[in-house]
N, C-alpha and C positions, 0 to 999 in steps of 0.2 A: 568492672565498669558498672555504674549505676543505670538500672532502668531506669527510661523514660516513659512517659503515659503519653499513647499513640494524640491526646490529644493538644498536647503541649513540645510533640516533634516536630522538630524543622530540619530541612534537607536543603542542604545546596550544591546546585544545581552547575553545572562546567560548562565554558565558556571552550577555550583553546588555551590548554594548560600553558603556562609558561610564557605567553602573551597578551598577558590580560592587557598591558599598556595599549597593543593596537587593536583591542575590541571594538572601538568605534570605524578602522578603516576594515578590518576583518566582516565587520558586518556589511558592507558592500556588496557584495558577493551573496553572503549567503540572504539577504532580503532580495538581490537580481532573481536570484534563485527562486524563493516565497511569490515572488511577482510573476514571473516567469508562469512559475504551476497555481497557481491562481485564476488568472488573464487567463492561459491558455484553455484551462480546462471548464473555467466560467464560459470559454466564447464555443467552444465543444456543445456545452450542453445546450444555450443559450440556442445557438442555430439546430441543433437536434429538435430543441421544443416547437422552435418557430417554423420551421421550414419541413411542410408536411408531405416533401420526395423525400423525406428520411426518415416517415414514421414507419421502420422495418426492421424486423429481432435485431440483424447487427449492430444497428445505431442504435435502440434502446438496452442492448449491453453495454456499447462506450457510453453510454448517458449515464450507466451503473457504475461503468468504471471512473469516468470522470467524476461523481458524483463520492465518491469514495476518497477521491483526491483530494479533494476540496477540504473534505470534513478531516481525513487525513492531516492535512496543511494544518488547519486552521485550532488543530489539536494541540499543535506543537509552536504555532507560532507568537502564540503571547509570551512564554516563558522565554524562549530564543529572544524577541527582540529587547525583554527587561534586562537581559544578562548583557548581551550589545550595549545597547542604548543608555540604559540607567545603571548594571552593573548589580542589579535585580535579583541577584543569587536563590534568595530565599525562599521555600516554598513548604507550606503545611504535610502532612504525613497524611492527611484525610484529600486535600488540591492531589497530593503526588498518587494516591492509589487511583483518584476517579480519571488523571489524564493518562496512567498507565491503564486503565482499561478501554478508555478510550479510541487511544493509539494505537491499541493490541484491537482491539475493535474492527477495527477499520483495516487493521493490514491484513485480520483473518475474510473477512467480508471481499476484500482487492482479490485474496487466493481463491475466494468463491467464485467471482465473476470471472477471473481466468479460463476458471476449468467450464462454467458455462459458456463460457466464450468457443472453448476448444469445440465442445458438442456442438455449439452453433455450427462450428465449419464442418465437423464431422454429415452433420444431418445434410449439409446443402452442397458437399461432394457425395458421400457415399450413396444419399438419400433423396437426391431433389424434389422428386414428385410428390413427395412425403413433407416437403417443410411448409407450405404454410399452413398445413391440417395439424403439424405437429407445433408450431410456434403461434399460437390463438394469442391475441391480448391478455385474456384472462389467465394463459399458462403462463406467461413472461412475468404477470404482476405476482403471482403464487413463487415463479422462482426468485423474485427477488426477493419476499414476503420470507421465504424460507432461507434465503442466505443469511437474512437479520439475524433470524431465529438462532440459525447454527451458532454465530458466534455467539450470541447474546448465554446462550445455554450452556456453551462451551467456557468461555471466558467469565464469566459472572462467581463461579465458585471459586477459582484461582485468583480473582479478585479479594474475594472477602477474606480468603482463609491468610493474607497479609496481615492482617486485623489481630491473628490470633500470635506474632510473632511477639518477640519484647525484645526492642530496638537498643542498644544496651546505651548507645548515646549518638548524638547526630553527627551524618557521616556527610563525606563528600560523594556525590555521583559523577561521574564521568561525562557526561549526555547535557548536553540545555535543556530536556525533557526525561520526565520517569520513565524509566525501562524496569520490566519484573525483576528479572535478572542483578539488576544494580542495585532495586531494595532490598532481596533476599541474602544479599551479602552479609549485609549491614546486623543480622540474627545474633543475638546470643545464645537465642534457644533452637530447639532442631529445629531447622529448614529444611528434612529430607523430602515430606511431602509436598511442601512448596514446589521443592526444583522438581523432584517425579511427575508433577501434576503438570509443571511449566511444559517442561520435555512431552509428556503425554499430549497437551494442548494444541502444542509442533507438530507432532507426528499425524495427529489426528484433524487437523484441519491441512496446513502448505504441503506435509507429508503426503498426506495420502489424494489430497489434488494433485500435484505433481505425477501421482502414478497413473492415475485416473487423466491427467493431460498426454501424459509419454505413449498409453494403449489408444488416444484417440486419434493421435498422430500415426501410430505404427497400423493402423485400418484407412485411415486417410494416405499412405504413402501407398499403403501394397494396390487401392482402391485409384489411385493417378496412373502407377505403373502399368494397370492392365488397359488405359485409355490408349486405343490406338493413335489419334493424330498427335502430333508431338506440338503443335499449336497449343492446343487444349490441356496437354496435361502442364503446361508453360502458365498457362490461362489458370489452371487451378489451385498451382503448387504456390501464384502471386496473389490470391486472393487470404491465402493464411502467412504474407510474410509479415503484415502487421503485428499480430495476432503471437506470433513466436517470436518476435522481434519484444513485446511486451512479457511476455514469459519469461523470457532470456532478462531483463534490465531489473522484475521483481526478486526472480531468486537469486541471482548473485550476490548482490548486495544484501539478502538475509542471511544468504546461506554462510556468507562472509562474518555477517556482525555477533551470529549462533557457534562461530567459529570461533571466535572474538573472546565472549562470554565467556566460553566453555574451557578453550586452551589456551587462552591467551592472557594467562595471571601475570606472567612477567614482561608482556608488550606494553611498551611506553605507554600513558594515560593520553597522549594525542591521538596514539593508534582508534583508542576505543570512542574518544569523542569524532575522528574522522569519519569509518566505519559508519557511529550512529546517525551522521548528517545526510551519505551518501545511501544507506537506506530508505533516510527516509525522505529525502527531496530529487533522487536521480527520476523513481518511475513518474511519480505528478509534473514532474518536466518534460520528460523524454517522452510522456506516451501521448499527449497532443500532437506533438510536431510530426513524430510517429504515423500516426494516424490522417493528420491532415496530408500528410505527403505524400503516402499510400493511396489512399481512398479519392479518387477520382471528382465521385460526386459530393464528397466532402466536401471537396476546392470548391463544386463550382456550388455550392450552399452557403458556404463561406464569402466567395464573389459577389454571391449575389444579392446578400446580403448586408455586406460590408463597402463594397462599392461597385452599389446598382448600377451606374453609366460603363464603366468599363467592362462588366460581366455583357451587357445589352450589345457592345460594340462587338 
């Protein structure tokens, strides 16, 4: 196969294999969806900014999360609606590495504010009298200042060392959007470090948050269990169902699409375009609704906000 020179590669981009003829009603769906986590997590933040009974750690974490959504989305949805819409396949090898880093960006940043998240509920069961000495304004802006970071330093080398592959000729991806994993295929030359580094990338960011989420829960359960009223540990155990409810909707869907990747050479080509959609649009859907349903004073910020006469009544 003849190399190509990374800057005359083109990659195209998958739609839903084997029906391209209904891509324009296919897209229904999945732009409801784009709308969906959009809207919902525009009107999240939007009332979190404006409405100053919610300027408190929990809600400037979903202001993180939400915020992460957003940029999430909006990583993925120009490519998605040209494939839809215009049939848009096309896309450069230099577009494809900056919206895989992007993308990978923002889902390490999502696993960050997870596991901040977790701590948040940890410190305000285990710890109450300790949280608002421990959650200052200026700690919350440092931990989000520091999730940037992680990933950016995390993610930034496994970016570039794409650069040093030689793509032997242009391939098909699977995804509407670049994934690491689907460029590194595409190698004529060793890809070991690539995938090493990808894997390591994993482990060391959703990995090792995950572990760090699982021990802050297992002090959180033992720390309800010894609450004698059985109201209260009722009271406690629903203020984190948000919260695990959001946990549970990010890693399945990765853990699935890593599963995908990895073992799943001879699964149908819709498997792996499905997989990458439901990654990447379940949690920016699911966790507005989530969270507005939970969270009490959410509603009524939202009420009162969106329609001041019936919140008054």
């Amino acid at each position: 196969f003849p190399n190509i020179t990374s800057s005359s590669l083109i990659f195209l981009l998958t739609g839903v294999p084997g029906l391209e003829v209904a891509h324009a009603w296919i897209s229904i769906p999945f732009c409801s969806l784009y709308i969906m986590a959009l809207s919902g997590n525009g009107i999240i933040l939007f009332v979190i900014i404006t409405e100053s009974s919610l300027h408190e750690p929990v809600y400037y974490f979903l202001s993180m999360l939400s915020t992460t959504h957003l940029c999430l989305c909006i990583s993925a949805l120009v490519t998605m609606l040209g494939i839809f819409w215009f049939n848009a396949r096309q896309i450069s090898f230099h577009a494809c590495v900056a919206q895989t880093f992007f993308v990978q960006l923002f889902t390490v940043m999502e696993s960050s504010v997870l596991l901040a998240m977790a701590f948040d509920c940890f410190i305000a069961i285990c710890n109450p009298l300790r949280y608002t000495t421990i959650w200052t304004d200026s700690r919350i802006i440092k931990v989000w200042f520091a999730i940037l970071v992680r990933g950016t330093v995390i993610l930034l080398p496994l970016v570039l060392l794409l650069k040093r592959l030689f793509i032997c000729q242009s391939r098909v991806l699977h995804h509407s959007y670049c994934f690491h994993p689907g460029i590194i295929q595409f190698s004529c030359s060793d890809n070991k470090i690539n995938s090493v580094l990808g894997l390591t990338a994993l482990i060391v960011t959703a990995g090792v948050d995950s572990i760090f989420i699982l021990l802050s829960y297992i002090l959180i359960i033992k720390t309800v269990l010894s609450i004698a009223s059985r109201e209260e540990r009722h009271k406690a155990f629903s203020a984190c169902i948000s919260h695990i409810s959001a946990v549970a909707i990010f890693y399945i869907p990765l853990i699935s699409l890593c599963f995908v990747h990895r073992f799943g050479k001879i699964a149908p080509p819709y498997v792996h375009t499905l997989m990458a959609n439901v990654y990447l649009l379940i949690p920016p859907v699911m966790n507005p609704i989530i969270y507005s349903m939970k969270t009490k004073q959410a509603i009524q910020a939202i009420q009162k906000i969106f329609f001041p006469k019936g919140s008054k009544a």
